[in-house]
LOTOR-47182 format. One line per 3 residues: for each residue x, y, z of N, C-alpha, C. Coordinates in steps of 0.2 Angstrom, whole numbers. Last residue first. Layout:
N
X,Y,Z,X,Y,Z,X,Y,Z ~ ...
***
This chain:
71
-101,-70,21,-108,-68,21,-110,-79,23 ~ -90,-62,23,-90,-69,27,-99,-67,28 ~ -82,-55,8,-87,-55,13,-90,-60,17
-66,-51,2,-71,-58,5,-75,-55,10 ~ -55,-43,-7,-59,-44,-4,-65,-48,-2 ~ -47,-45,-17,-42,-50,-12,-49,-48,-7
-53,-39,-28,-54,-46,-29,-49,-48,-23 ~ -48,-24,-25,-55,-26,-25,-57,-36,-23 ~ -37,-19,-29,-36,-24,-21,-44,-24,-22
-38,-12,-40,-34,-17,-39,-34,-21,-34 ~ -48,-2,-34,-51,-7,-37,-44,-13,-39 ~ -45,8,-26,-45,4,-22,-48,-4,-27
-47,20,-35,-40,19,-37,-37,10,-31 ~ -61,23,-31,-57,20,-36,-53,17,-37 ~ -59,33,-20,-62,25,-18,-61,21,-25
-48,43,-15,-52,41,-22,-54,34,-22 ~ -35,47,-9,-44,47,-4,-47,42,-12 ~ -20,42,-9,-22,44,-11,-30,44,-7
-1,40,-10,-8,40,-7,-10,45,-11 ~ 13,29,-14,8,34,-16,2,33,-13 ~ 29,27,-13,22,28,-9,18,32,-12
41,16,-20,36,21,-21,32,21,-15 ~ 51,4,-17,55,9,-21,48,14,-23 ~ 59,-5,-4,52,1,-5,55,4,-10
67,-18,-9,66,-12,-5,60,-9,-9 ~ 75,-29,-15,74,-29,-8,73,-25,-3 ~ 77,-31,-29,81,-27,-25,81,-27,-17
68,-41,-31,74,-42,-33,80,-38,-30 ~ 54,-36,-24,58,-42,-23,65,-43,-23 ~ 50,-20,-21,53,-26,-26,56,-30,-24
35,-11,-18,42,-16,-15,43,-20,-20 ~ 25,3,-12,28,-4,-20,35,-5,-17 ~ 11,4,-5,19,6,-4,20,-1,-10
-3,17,-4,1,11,-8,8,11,-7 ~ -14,24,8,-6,24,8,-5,16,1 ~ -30,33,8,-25,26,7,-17,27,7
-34,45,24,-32,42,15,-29,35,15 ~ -35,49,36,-41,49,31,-41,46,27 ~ -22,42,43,-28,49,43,-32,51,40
-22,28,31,-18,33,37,-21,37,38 ~ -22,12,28,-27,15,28,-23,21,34 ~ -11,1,14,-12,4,20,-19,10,20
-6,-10,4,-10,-6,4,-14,-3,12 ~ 8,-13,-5,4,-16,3,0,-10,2 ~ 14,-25,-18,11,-17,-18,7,-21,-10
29,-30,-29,22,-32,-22,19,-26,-22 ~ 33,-32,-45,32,-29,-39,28,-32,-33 ~ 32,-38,-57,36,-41,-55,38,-38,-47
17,-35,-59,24,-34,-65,30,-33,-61 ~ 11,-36,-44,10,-37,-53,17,-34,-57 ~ 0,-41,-31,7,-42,-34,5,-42,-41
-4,-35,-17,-5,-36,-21,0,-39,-24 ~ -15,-34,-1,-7,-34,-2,-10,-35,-10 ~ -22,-21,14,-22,-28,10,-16,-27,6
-21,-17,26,-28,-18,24,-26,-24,19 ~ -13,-8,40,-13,-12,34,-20,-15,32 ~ -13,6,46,-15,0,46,-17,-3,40
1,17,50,-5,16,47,-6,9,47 ~ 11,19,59,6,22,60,0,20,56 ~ 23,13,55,21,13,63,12,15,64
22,14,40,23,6,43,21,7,53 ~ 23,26,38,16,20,36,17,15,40 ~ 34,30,43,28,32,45,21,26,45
45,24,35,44,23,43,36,23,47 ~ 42,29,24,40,22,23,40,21,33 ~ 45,43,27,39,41,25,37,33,25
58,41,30,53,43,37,47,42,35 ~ 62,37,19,65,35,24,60,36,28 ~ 59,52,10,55,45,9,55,41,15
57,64,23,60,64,15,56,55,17 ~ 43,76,23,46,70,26,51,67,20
***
């Protein structure tokens, strides 16, 4: 899929989980047919400029701290 359809994608089919923000970026973090979906969005520009997935329960440690458990 070229990018277009890829950011299309995420956005109809995957389910959003949580958000971030660093070195001037946002970053949305999506859950799609088994993997994570990261989409990086710039402010300044006012566009997806990455998608990166990934399976690696690690790579979920930057959205670790926006998790709350309603203990």
């Amino acid at each position: 899929m070229n990018f277009e359809r890829q950011c299309d994608y995420v956005s109809v089919f995957g389910d959003y989980l949580a958000h971030r923000s660093g070195g001037g970026l946002k970053f949305y973090l999506y859950f799609l047919d088994g993997f994570y979906v990261e989409v990086s969005y710039s402010p300044p520009h006012k566009r997806v400029i990455g998608i990166y997935a990934f399976e690696e329960l690690h790579e979920l440690d930057p959205y670790l701290e926006k998790i709350t458990l309603g203990i």
